[in-house]
PyMOL CGO cylinders between C-alpha atoms (Angstrom):
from pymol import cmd
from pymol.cgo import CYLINDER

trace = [
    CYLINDER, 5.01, 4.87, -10.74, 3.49, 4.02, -14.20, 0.3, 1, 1, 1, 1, 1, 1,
    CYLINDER, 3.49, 4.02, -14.20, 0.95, 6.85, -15.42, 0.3, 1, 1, 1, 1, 1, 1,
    CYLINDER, 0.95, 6.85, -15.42, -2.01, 4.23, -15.60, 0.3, 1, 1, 1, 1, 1, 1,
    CYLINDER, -2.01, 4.23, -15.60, -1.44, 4.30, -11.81, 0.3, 1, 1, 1, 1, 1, 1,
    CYLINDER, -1.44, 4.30, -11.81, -2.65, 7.83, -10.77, 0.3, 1, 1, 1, 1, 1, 1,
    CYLINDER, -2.65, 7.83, -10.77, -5.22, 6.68, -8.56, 0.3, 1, 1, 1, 1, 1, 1,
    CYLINDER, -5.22, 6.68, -8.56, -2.64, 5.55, -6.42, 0.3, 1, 1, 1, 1, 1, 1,
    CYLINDER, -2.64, 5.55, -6.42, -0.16, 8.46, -5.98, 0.3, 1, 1, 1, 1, 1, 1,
    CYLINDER, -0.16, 8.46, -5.98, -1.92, 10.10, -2.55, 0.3, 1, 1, 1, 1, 1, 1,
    CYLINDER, -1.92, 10.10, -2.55, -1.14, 6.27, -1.14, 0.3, 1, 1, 1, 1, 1, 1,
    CYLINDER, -1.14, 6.27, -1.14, 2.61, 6.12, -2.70, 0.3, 1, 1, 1, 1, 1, 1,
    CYLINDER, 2.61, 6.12, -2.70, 3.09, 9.21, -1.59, 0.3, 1, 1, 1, 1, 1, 1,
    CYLINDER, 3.09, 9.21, -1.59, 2.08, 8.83, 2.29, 0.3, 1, 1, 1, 1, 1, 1,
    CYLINDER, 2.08, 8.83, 2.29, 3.38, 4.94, 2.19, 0.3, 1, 1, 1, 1, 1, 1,
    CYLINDER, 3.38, 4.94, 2.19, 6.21, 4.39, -0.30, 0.3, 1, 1, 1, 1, 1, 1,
    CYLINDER, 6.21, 4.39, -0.30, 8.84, 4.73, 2.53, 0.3, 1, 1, 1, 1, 1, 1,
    CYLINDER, 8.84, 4.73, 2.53, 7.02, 2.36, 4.34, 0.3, 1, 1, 1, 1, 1, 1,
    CYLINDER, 7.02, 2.36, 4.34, 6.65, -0.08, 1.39, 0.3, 1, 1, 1, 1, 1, 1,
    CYLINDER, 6.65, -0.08, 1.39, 9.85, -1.61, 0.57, 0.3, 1, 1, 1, 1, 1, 1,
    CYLINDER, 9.85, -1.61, 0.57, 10.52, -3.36, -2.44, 0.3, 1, 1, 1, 1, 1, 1,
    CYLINDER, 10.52, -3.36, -2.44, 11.19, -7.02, -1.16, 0.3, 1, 1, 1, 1, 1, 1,
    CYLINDER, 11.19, -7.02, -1.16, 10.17, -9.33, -4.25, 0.3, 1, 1, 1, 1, 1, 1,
    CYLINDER, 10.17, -9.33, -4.25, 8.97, -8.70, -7.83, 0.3, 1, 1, 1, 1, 1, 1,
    CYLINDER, 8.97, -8.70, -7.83, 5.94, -10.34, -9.65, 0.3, 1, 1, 1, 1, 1, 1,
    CYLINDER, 5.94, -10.34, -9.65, 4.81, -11.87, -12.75, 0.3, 1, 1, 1, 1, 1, 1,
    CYLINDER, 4.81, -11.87, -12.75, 1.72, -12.18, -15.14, 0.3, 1, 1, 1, 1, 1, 1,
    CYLINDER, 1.72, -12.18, -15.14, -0.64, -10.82, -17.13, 0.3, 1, 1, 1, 1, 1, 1,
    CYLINDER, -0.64, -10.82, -17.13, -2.39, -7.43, -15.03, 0.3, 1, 1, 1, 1, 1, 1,
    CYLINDER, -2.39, -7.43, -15.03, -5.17, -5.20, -16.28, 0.3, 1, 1, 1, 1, 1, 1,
    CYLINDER, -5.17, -5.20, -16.28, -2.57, -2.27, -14.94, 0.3, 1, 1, 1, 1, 1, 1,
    CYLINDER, -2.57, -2.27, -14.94, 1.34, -2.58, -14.23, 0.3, 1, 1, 1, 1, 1, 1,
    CYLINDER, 1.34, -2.58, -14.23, 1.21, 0.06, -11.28, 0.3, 1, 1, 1, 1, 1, 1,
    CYLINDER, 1.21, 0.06, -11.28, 4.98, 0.92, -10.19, 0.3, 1, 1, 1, 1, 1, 1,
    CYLINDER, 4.98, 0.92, -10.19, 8.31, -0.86, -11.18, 0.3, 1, 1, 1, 1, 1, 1,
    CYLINDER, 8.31, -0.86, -11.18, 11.82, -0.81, -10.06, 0.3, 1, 1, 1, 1, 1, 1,
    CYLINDER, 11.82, -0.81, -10.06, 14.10, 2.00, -10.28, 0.3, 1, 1, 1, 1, 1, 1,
    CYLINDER, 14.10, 2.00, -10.28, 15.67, 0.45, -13.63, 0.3, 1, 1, 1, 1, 1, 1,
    CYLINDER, 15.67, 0.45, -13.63, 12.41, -0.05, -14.65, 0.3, 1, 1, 1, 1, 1, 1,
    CYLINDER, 12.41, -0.05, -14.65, 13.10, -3.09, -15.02, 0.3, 1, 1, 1, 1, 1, 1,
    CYLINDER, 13.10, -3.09, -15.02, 10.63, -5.54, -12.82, 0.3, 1, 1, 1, 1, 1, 1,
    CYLINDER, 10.63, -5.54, -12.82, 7.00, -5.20, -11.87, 0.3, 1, 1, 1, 1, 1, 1,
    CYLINDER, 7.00, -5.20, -11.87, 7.08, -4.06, -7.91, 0.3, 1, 1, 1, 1, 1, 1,
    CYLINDER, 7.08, -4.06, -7.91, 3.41, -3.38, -8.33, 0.3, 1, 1, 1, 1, 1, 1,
    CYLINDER, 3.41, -3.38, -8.33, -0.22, -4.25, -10.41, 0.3, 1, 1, 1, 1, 1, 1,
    CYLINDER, -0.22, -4.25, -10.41, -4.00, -4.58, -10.59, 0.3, 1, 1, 1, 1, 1, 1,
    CYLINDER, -4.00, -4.58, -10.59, -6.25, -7.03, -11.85, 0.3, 1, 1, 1, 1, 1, 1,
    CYLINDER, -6.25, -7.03, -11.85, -9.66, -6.30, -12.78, 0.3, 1, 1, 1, 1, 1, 1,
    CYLINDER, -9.66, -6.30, -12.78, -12.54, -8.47, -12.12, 0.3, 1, 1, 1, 1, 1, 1,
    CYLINDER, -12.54, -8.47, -12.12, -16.63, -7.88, -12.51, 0.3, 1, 1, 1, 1, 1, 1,
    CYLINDER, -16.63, -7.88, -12.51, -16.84, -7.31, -9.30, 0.3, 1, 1, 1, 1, 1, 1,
    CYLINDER, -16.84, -7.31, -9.30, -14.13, -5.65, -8.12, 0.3, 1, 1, 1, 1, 1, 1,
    CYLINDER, -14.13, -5.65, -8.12, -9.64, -4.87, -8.37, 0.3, 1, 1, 1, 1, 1, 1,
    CYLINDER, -9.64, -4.87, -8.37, -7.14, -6.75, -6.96, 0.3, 1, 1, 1, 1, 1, 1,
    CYLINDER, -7.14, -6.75, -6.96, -3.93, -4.76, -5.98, 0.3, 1, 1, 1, 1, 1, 1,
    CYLINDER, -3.93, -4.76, -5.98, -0.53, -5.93, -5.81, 0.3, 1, 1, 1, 1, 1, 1,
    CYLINDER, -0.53, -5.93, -5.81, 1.45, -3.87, -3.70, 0.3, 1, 1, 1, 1, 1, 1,
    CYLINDER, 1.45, -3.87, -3.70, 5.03, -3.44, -1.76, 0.3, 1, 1, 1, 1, 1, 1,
    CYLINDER, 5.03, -3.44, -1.76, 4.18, -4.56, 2.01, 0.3, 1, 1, 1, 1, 1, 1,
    CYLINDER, 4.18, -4.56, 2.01, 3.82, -1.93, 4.69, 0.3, 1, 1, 1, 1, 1, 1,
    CYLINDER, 3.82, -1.93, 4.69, 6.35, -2.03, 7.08, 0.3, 1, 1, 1, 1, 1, 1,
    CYLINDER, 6.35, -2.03, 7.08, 6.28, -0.38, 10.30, 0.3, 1, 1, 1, 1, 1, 1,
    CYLINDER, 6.28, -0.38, 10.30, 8.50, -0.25, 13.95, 0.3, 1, 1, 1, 1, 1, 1,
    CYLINDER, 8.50, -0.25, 13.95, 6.67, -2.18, 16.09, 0.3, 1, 1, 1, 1, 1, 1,
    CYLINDER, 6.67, -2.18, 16.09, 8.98, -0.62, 19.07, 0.3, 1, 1, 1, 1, 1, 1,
    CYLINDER, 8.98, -0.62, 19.07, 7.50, 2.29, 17.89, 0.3, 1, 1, 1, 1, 1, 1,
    CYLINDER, 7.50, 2.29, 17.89, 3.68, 1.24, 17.75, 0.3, 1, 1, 1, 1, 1, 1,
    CYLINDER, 3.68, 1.24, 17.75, 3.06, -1.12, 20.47, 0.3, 1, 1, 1, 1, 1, 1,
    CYLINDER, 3.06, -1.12, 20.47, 3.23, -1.22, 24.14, 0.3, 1, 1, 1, 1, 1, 1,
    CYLINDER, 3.23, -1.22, 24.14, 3.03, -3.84, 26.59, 0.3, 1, 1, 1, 1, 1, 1,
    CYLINDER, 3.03, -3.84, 26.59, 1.40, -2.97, 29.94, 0.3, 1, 1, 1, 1, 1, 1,
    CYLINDER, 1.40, -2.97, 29.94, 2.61, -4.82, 33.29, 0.3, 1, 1, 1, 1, 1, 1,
    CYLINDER, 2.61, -4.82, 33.29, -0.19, -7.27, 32.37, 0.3, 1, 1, 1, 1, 1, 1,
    CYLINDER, -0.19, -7.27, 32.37, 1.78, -8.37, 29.06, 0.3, 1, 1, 1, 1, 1, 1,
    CYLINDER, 1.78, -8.37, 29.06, -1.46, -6.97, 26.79, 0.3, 1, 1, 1, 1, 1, 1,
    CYLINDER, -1.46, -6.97, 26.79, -0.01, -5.02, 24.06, 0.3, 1, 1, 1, 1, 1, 1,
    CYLINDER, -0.01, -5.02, 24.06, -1.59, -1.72, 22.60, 0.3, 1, 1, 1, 1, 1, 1,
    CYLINDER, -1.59, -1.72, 22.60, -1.25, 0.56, 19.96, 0.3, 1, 1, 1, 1, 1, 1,
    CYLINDER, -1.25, 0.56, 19.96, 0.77, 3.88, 20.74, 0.3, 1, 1, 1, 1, 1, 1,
    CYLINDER, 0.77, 3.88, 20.74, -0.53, 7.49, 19.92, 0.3, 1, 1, 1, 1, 1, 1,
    CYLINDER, -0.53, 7.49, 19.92, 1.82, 7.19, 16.91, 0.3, 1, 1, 1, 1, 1, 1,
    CYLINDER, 1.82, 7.19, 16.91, 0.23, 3.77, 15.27, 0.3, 1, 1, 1, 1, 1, 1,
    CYLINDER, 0.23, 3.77, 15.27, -3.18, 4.70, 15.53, 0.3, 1, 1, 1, 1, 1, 1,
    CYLINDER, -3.18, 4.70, 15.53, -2.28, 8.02, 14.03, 0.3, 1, 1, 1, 1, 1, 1,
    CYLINDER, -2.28, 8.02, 14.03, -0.38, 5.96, 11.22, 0.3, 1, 1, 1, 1, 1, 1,
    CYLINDER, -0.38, 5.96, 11.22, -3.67, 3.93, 10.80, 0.3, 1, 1, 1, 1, 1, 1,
    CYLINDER, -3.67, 3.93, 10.80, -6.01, 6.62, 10.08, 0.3, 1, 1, 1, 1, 1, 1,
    CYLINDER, -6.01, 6.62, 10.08, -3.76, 8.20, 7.15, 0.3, 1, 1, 1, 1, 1, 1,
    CYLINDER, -3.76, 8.20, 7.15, -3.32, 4.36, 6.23, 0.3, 1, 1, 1, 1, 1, 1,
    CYLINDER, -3.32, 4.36, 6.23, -7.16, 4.13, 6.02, 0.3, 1, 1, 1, 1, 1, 1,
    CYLINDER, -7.16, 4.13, 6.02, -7.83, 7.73, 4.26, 0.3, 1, 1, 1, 1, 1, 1,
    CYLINDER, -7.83, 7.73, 4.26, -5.29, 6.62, 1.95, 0.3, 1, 1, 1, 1, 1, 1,
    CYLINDER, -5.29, 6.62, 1.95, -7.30, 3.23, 0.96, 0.3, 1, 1, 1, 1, 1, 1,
    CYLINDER, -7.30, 3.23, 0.96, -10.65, 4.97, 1.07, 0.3, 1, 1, 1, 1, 1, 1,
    CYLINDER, -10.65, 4.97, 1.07, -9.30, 7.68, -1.37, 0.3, 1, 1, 1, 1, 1, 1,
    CYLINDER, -9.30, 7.68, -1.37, -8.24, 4.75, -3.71, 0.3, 1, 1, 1, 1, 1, 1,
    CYLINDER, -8.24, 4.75, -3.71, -11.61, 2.99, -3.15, 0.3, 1, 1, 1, 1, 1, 1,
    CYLINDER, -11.61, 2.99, -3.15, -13.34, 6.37, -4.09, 0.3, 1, 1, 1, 1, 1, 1,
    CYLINDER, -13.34, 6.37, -4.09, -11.06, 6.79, -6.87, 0.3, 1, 1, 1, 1, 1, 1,
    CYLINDER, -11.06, 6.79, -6.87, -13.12, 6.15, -10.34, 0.3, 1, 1, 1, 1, 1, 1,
    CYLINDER, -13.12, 6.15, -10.34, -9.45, 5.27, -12.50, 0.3, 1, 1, 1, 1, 1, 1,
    CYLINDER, -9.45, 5.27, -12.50, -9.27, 2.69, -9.62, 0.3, 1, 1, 1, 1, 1, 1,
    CYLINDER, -9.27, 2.69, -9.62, -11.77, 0.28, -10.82, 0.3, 1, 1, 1, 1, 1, 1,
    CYLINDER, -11.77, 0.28, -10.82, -11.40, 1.10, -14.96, 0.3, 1, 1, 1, 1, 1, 1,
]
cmd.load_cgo(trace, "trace")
């Protein structure tokens, strides 16, 4: 993780092992946020607008074995372990949002 990236380290930290790096970008970013192991390719950036930041991030991946079930009617629901996924997933974002180096 690049040091201009701080805001984001609670979120790598919780979600990097459920981020993998699938593809690498390109362009001009108001912040290069994480790169490759080498170091080598952009995984990760920001781009800053008036009126807000765009992220570029790794996907999340998750086992969907693991988080949803289908009742004998064929609906499908979250299990105990996605929701509980989802709420560190959504204290992670709000930290970010909350974050003032997020949006400089």
């Amino acid at each position: 993780m690049d040091r201009d990236a701080s805001f984001l380290a609670p979120y790598w930290t919780e979600f990097s092992a459920s981020s993998p790096y699938e593809v690498e970008i390109e362009g001009e970013f108001g912040k290069v946020l994480l790169r490759s192991t080498s170091g080598d390719r952009v995984i990760g950036a920001s781009v800053h607008g008036g009126h807000g930041t765009l992220l570029f991030l790794p996907p999340i991946r998750y086992d969907e074995e693991e988080f949803l079930r289908e009742t004998e009617s064929e609906e499908r629901h979250w299990t105990p372990e996605a929701l509980n996924f989802g709420k560190r997933l959504v204290a992670a974002l709000g930290a970010m949002v909350c974050s003032d180096d997020a949006t400089s």
